[in-house]
Structures are given as structure tokens and as C-alpha cells.
C-alpha positions as CSV (number, residue, x, y, z in Angstrom):
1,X,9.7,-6.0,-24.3
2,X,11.2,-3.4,-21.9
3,X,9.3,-0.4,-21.1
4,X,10.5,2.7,-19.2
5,X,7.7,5.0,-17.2
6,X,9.3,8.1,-16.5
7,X,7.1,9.9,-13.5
8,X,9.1,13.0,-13.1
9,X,8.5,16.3,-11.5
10,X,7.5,19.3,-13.7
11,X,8.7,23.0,-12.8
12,X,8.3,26.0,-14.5
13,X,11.2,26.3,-16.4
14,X,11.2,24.3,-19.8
15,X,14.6,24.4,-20.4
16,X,15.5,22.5,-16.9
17,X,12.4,20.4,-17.9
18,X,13.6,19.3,-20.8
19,X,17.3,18.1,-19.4
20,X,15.6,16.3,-16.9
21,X,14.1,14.3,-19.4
22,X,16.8,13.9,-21.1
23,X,18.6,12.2,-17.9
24,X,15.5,10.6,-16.9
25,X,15.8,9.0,-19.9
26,X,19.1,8.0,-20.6
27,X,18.6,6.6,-17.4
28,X,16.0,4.1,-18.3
29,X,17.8,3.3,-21.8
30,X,20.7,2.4,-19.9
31,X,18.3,0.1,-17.9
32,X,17.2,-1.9,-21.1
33,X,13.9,-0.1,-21.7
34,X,12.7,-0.5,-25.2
35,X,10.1,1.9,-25.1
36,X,9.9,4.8,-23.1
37,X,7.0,7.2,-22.2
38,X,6.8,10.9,-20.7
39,X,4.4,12.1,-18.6
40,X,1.4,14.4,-20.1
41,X,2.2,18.4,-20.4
42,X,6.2,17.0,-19.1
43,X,8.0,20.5,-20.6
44,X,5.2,22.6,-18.9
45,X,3.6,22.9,-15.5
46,X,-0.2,21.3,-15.5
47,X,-2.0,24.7,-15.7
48,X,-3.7,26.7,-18.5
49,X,-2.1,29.9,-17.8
50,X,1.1,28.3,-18.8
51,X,0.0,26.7,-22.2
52,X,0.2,29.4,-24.1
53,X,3.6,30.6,-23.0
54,X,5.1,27.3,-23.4
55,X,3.7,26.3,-26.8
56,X,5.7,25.5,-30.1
57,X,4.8,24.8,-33.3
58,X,5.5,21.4,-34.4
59,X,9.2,20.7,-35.2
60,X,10.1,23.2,-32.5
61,X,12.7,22.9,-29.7
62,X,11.1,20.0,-27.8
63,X,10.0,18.2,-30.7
64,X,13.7,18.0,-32.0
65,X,14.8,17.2,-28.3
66,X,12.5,14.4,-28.0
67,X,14.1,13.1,-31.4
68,X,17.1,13.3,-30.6
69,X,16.5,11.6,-27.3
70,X,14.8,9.1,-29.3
71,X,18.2,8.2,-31.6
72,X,20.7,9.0,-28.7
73,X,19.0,6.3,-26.6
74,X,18.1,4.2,-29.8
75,X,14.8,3.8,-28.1
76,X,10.8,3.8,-28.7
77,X,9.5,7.3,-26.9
78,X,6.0,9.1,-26.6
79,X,7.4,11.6,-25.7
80,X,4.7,12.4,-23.4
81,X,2.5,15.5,-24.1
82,X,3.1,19.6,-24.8
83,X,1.1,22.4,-26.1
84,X,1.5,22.5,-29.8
85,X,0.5,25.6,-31.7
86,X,-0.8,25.7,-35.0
87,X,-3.6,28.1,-36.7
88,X,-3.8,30.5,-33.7
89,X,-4.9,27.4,-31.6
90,X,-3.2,25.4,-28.9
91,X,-3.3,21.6,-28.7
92,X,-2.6,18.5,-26.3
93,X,0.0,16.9,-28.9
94,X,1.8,13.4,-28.3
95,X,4.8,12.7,-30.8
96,X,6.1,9.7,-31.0
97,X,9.5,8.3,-32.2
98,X,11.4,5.8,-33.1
99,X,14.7,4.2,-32.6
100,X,16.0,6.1,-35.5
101,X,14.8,9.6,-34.0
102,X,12.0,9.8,-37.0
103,X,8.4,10.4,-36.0
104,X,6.2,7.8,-36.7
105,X,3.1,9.2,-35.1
106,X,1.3,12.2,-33.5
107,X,-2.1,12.3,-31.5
108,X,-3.4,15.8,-30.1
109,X,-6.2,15.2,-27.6
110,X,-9.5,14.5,-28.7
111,X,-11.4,15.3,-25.4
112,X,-10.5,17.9,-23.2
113,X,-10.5,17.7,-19.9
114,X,-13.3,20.1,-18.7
115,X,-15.2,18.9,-15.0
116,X,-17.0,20.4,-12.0
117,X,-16.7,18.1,-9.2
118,X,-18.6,19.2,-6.2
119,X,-16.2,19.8,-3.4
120,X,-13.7,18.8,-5.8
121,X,-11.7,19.3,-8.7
122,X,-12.4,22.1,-11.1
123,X,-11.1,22.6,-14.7
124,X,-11.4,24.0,-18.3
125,X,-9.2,22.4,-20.6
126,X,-11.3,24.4,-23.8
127,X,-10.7,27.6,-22.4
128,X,-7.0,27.7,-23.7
129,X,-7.0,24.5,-25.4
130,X,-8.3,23.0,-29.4
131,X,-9.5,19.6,-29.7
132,X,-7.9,16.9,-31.8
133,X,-10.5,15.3,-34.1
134,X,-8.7,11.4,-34.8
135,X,-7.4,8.7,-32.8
136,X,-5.4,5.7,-34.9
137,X,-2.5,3.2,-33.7
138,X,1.1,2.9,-35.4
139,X,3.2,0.0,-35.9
140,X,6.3,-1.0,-34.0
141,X,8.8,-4.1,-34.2
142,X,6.6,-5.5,-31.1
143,X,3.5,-5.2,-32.8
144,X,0.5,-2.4,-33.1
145,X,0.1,-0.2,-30.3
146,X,-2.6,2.8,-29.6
147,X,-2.2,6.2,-28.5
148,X,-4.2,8.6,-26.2
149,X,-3.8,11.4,-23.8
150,X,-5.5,11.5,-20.0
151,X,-9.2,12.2,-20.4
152,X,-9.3,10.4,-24.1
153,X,-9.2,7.0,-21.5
154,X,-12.5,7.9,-20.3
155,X,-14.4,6.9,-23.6
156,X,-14.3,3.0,-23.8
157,X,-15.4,3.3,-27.8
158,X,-12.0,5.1,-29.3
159,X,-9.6,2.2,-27.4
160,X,-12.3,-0.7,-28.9
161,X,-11.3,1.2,-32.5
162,X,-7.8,0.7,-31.8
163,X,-8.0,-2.7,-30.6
164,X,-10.3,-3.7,-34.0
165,X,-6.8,-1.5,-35.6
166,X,-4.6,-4.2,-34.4
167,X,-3.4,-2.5,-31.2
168,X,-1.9,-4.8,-28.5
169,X,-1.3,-2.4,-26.2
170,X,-2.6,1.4,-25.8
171,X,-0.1,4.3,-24.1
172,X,-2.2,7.2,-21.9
173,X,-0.1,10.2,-20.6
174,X,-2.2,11.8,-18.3
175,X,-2.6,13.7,-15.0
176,X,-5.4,12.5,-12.8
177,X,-5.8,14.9,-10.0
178,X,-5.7,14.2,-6.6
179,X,-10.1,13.9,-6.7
180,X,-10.3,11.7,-10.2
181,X,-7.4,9.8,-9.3
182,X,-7.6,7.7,-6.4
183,X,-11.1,7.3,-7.8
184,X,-11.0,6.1,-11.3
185,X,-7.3,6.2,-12.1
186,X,-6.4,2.4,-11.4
187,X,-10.0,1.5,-12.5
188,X,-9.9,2.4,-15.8
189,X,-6.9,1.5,-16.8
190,X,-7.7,-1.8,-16.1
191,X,-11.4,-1.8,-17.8
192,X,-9.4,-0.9,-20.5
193,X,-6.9,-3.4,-20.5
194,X,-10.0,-5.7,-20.2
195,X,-12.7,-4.7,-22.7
196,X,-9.7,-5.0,-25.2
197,X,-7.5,-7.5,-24.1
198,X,-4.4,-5.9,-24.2
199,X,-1.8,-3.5,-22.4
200,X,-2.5,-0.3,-21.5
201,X,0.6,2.1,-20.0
202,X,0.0,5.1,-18.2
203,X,2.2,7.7,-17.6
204,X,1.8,10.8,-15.2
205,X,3.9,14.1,-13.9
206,X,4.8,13.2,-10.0
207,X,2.7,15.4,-7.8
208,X,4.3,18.2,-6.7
209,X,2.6,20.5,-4.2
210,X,3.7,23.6,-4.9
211,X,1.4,23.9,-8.2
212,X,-1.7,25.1,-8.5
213,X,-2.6,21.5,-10.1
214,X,-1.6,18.5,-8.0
215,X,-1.2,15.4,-10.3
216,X,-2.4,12.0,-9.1
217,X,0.9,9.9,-10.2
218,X,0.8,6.1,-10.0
219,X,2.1,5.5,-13.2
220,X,0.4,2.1,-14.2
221,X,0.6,-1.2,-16.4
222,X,-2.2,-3.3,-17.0
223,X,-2.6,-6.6,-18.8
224,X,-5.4,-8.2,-20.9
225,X,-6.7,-10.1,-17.8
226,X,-6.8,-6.9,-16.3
227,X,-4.8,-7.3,-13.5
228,X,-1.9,-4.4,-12.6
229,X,0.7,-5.2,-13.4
230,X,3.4,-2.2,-11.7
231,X,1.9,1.0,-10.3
232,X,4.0,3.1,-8.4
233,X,3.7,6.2,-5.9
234,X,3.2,9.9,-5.8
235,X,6.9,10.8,-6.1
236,X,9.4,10.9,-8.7
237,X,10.6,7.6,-9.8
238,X,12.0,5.9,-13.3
239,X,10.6,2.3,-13.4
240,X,11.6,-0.2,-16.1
241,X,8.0,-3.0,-17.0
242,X,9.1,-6.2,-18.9
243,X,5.7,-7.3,-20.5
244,X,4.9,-10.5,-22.7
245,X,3.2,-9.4,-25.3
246,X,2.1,-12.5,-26.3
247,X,-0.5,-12.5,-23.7
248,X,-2.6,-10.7,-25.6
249,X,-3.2,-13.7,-28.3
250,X,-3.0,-15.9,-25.3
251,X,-6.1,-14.0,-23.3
252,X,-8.0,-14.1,-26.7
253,X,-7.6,-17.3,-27.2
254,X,-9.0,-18.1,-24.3
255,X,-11.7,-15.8,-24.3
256,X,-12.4,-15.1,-27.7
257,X,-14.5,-12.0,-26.9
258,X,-13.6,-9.3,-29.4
259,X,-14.5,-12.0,-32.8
């Protein structure tokens, strides 16, 4: 299978976000992609004092954009990440469609990204945003694949229930910073990849300096012998991973670790 990582740049304007996704991603249709992923927070700049302006309930404008994209395209998409509201809260919510424009799954973060890195990176995810409380995989013509958002990749435990699910291969939008990223970014996508034996696909905003939150990028592949398998740069770019996904019995076979 084809898959298209879509690293684009995020502004604050999520009307002009929005059509650039849309090109982005007719784009990497037009290339073959079967399955196409967004960046995390792609119809929002990375910043809590935007979440709340930039929320919609589920079913709102970017949710029926992202399905339309979906049947346009006639395309797999995880779509990415927004702030979905519901209840008075504010969640990290993936959607994810199918070829047909229906949603076959949604995943709202389960743990939010709240650090204090000496001389580095500081952020509160909680104060603005709600916890998810499930992770769980959804079937595809190419087999069972998992869903999580940035930080979820972080605790080895949920992707080990997704592999025992049936998951060949896990999808992460996220947004390493520019302290996390060059430090654990690559590393744990590939522990990951690894521990379970299968694909994992991350997806990240491009790093744009003029934000107060400067994303890490390298939108990554990893395979179950965890080697990378395409990472790219810091700056925008649409990149279209053909994958075998019948590596994954193969590794297991081989080393039948997860029996």
C-alpha cells in the first residue's frame, strides 16, 4: 500500500488551513496514496490559546471537509487532529475515514501533553484540554491498523494492546517540539515499530517560526525490524511511502516474540 504524509504548515486562519489540506491532498491522491494522514492540531495553530476558538463539535465544518476529502480523493485519511468540543470540554480528536467519505473511527487523546523541561520546553495541554479515556484499532482492506495522537506514543503498553487487537501498523499525529524532538522523536517511533512488530506512521505540522510553538517535523515510517524507513525535514513537504505489509507476518515469523 501507498501512503501519503502530508507535513504542512499551519497558520492562523482555519479556513486557508483547511484548503491547503484539501490541495495537499489531492496532491498525494493523485500520486497513488492509499492512505493519507494529517498532521496533529492541522486546522489550528499548536497553542492552547487557540483551542478554544477553533473547536467544533463533532460533525462540524472540518469534520465534513475531511469527509469529503476522503470520497473526493477515494482515499483512506486520519485526518490528522482538531479540538473537538463536547460537554463544555475540549478534546485532541482524530477522525478517520474511508474511501467512501464514512467515518470508521475516532480517537481523542488519552494523555495530554503536560512537561517541564529544564532549559527547555514547557507545556500544559490540561489546562484547555479533556482527556480521551480509550484507545482501539479499526479495520481497513489492508488489514488492522491503530490509532494514537503525539504524547499517547510515549506509553509502550496502549500500542502492545493494539498490536494483541490485530494492528499491523499504528498512525501518531503529533508535534514534537524542537527539545523532545531531535531527542526522542525518531527513537520511539522505532521502539514502537519494534516491541510490536509492525508499522508505525507519524505525521507532524512543518515548523514554522513565527509561532509561539515550533513543531519538530520529520514525518517518519518505521518498520517491524525497526529500521526508518522515510523521514523527512523541517519544512513543508507531501511524501508518498509504499510499504509491504506483509513484513509484519514475515518479522513474526522470524521472531516469534509477541506468542
Amino acid at each position: 500500500m501507498k501512503i501519503g504524509l502530508v507535513q504542512m504548515k499551519v497558520i492562523d486562519d482555519k479556513g486557508k488551513n483547511l484548503i491547503h489540506a484539501e490541495n495537499l491532498l489531492r496532491d498525494a491522491a493523485s500520486k497513488g496514496a492509499d492512505l493519507i494522514v494529517l498532521p496533529e492540531m492541522f486546522n489550528t495553530p499548536y497553542d492552547n490559546s487557540y483551542f478554544p476558538e477553533y473547536a467544533e463539535e463533532r460533525g462540524g465544518e472540518t469534520y465534513v471537509r475531511l469527509s469529503k476529502m476522503a470520497k473526493d480523493n477515494h482515499v483512506y485519511l486520519v485526518g490528522g487532529s482538531v479540538p473537538r468540543r463536547e460537554d463544555g470540554k475540549i478534546y485532541n480528536t482524530s477522525y478517520v475515514f474511508d474511501r467512501k467519505g464514512d467515518k470508521i473511527y475516532e480517537h481523542s487523546k488519552v494523555h495530554l501533553f503536560d512537561i517541564q523541561i529544564e532549559g527547555g520546553q514547557h507545556f500544559r495541554e490540561s489546562d484547555i484540554l479533556s482527556p480521551g479515556d480509550k484507545f482501539g484499532v479499526f479495520p481497513t482492506e489492508f488489514g488492522i491498523f491503530g490509532l494514537g495522537i503525539c504524547f499517547d506514543i510515549r506509553f509502550a503498553a496502549e500500542f502492545q494492546k493494539m498490536q494483541q487487537e490485530g494492528a499491523v501498523l499504528c498512525i501518531v499525529p503529533g508535534a514534537f517540539n524542537m527539545t523532545t524532538g531531535p531527542a526522542h522523536w525518531e527513537l520511539t517511533f522505532r521502539a514502537r515499530a519494534l516491541d510490536n512488530e509492525l508499522f508505525m506512521v507519524g505525521v507532524s505540522p512543518a515548523r514554522d517560526l513565527d509561532f509561539s510553538y515550533h513543531a519538530y517535523g520529520h514525518s517518519i515510517v518505521t518498520n517491524p525490524w525497526g529500521e526508518v524507513v522515510v523521514q523527512l525535514g523541517f519544512d513543508e513537504e507531501v511524501k508518498i511511502v509504499e510499504i509491504d505489509l506483509d513484513m509484519v507476518d514475515s518479522i513474526r515469523r522470524q521472531l516469534p516474540i509477541l506468542e
